[in-house]
N, C-alpha and C positions, 0 to 999 in steps of 0.2 A: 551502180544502179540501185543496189540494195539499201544503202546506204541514203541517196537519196531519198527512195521509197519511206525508209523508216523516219529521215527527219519532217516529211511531207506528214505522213501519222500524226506525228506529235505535235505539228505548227497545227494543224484541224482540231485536234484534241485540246488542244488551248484556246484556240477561239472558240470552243463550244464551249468547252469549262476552264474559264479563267483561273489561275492562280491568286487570291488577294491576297498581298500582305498586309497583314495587321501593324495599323500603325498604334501608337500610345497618341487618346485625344481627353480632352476637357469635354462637359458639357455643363450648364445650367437647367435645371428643372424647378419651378413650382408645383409641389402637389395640388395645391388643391385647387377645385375649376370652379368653388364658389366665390372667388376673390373679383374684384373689381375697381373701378376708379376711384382715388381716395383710401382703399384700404391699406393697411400694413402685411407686406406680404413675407413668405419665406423661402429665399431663391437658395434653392441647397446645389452646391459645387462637387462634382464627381469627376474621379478618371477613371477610365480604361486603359488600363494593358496584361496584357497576358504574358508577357517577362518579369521576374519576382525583381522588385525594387525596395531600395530602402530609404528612400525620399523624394522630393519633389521641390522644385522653387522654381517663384513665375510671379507675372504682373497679369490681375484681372481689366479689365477698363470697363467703366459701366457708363452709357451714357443716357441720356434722358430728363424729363423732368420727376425725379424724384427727392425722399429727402432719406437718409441710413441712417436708420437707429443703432445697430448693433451688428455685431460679426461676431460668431460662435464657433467654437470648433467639438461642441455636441456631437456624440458619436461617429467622430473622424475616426478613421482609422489610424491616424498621425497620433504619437500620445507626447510627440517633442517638436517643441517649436523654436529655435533660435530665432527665428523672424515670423512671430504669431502675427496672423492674417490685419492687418493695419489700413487704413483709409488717408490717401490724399491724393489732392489735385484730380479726381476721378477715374483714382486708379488703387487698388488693391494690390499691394505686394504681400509676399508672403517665401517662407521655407518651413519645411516641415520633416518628419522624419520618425525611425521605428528603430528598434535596436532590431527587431525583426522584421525579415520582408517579407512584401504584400504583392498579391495580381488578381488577377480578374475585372470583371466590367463592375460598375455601377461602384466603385470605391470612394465613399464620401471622403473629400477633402476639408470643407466646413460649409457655414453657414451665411446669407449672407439676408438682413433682417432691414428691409427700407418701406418707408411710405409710399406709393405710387400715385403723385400728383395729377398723371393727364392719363388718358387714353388714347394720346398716342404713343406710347411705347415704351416699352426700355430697352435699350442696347446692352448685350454683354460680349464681349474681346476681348482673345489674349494674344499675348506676345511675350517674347522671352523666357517663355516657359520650359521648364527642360525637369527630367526625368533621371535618377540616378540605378544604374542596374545592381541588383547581388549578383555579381559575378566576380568579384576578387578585387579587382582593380578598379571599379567604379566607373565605369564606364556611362558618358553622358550622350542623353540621347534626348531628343528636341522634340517635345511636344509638338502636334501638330495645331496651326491655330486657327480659333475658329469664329465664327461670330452668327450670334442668335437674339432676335429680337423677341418679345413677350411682349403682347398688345393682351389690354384688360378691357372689359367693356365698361361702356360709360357707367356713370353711379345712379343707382336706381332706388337704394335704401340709405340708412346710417351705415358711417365709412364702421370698420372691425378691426381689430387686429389682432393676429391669427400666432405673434408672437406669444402677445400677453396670455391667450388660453394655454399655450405652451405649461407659461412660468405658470399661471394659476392651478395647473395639471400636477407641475412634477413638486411631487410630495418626496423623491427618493434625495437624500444628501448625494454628493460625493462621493466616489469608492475611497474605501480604506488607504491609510498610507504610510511609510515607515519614514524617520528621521535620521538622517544618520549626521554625524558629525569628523569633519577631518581636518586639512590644512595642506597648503599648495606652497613652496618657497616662491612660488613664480605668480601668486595669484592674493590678491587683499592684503598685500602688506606682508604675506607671511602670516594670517592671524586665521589662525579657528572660523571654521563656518558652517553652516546646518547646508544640506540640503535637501530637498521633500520634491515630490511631484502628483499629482493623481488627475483623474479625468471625471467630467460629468457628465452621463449618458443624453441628458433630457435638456436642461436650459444651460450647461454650461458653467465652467469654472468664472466669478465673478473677481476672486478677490483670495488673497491670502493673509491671515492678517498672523503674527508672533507675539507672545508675550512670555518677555524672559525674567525669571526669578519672581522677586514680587510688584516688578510694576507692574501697574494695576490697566492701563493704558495702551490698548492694542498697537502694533505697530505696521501697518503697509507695505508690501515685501513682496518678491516675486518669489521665487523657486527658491533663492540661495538667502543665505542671513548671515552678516556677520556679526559674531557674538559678541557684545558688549564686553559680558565678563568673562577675559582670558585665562580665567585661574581654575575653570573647569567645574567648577563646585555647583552650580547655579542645575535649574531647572528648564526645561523648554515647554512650552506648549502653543500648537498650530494649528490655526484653525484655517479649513477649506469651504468657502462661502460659493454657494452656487447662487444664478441670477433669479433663483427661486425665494434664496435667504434658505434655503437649506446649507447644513452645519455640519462636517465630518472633521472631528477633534485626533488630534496625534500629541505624544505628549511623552517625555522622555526627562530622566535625568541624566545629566552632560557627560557625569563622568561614568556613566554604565554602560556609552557606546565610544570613550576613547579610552586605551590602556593607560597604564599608570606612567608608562615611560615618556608619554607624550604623542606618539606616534599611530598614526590612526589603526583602528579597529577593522582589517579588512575583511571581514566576516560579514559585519553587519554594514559597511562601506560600499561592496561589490555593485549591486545593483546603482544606484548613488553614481559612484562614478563613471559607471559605463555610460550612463546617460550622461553626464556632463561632456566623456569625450565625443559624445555622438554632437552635442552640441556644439562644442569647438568644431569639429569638421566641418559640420552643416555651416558656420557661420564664416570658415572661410573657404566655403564653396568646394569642399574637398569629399569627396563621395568617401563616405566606413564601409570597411575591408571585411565584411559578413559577418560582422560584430553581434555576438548571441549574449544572451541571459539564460 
């Protein structure tokens, strides 16, 4: 009887104060409430979860009539992208990812920068989205998904775009960034490679561009670079272009970050390849084992 008693307590106790679990969700937000029909707006992409994660990878869907200028990932929390946030068929894919994890609500994931042609709406949906935990063994856990429409009011002035004040605002480069150089038997051939990374708080990483030795003629380049000249002697310099046209310069000689024997420099390497392993994982959908710097 008592027994009964006590479990009758606890059913009443629950239905007065439910238990919620927290699930891990998306949302979309536009700041600002002076935007309207025809404008350029700035639809910024957040999660929530309150379990410490070290990535993320998912497909946005945006439907509506509008037209995407640009996708940013401006003060993401994410500072590694093996599959940086991309546009087609009216869908956003994307992976991302931290050598350190992250929780809490309101975690920018990026940015997402379109023209808003009508008033009546835009659709945003996800699907496939999944969540990787720091818990040792990576444990994947399914984004809940969601869907949120954003209606603008008709146009009433000249269209703005709320992008451009952005870029015309951010006067700051780039953060600082180090070069390092090494070599994979399993990766380019076996041949010498730079690799660099940094992030841009305000408009975003635009462009990387290299210039090795004395050509004079910048070269177009993601994170990684393979070194033309294999004999180590040459110079590097990289430059990180934000979509402001702001300019943070890195610049090394070849052979003051590899030893004389050939073999890379793990000193100045460390940071360098933890992210590149973080990027292997992410890219074959394998959640890192609470991988620190």
């Amino acid at each position: 009887m008592k027994y009964i008693k006590n479990k009758l307590i606890i059913f009443i106790l629950l239905a007065i104060f439910p238990i919620n679990a927290f699930a891990m969700t998306l949302q979309v937000e536009n700041k600002d409430s002076d935007v309207q029909e025809g404008d350029t707006v700035i639809f910024d992409v957040y999660l929530n979860s309150e379990d410490e994660i070290n990535s993320v990878e998912g497909v946005l869907r945006i439907e509506g009539d509008y037209t995407l200028k640009t996708i940013t990932t401006a003060g993401s929390v994410f500072d590694m992208w093996p599959n940086k946030p991309s546009f087609n068929d009216q869908k956003i894919s994307f992976a991302g990812g931290s050598a350190s994890s992250v929780f809490g609500n309101h975690l920018k994931l990026f940015s997402i920068v379109a023209k808003v042609n009508s008033s009546k709406g835009i659709i945003f949906s996800s699907d496939q989205t999944d969540a990787f935990l720091n818990d040792g063994i990576g444990t994947k856990v399914s984004i809940d998904s969601f869907k949120k429409e954003i209606i603008l009011p008709k146009q009433t002035r000249e269209s703005i775009d709320k992008f451009e004040e952005v870029v015309l605002y951010d006067q700051e480069p780039p953060l600082d960034f180090t070069i390092s150089i090494g070599r994979d038997e399993n990766s380019y051939e076996g041949k010498y490679f730079a690799s660099f990374n940094t992030t841009d708080k305000d408009s975003g990483i635009e462009r990387y561009e290299v210039i090795e030795n004395d050509i004079k003629t910048p070269i177009l380049t993601g994170t990684t670079y393979v070194l033309q000249d294999q004999t180590l002697k040459g110079s590097l310099i990289v430059r990180a272009i934000d979509k402001a046209g702001n300019v943070s310069v890195s610049e090394v000689k070849v052979k003051d970050v590899v030893s004389d024997d050939g073999d890379i420099n793990w000193f100045s390497l460390t940071i360098a390849l933890l992210i590149l392993f973080v990027l292997f994982l992410l890219s074959k959908k394998i959640k890192i084992k609470n991988v620190r710097i």
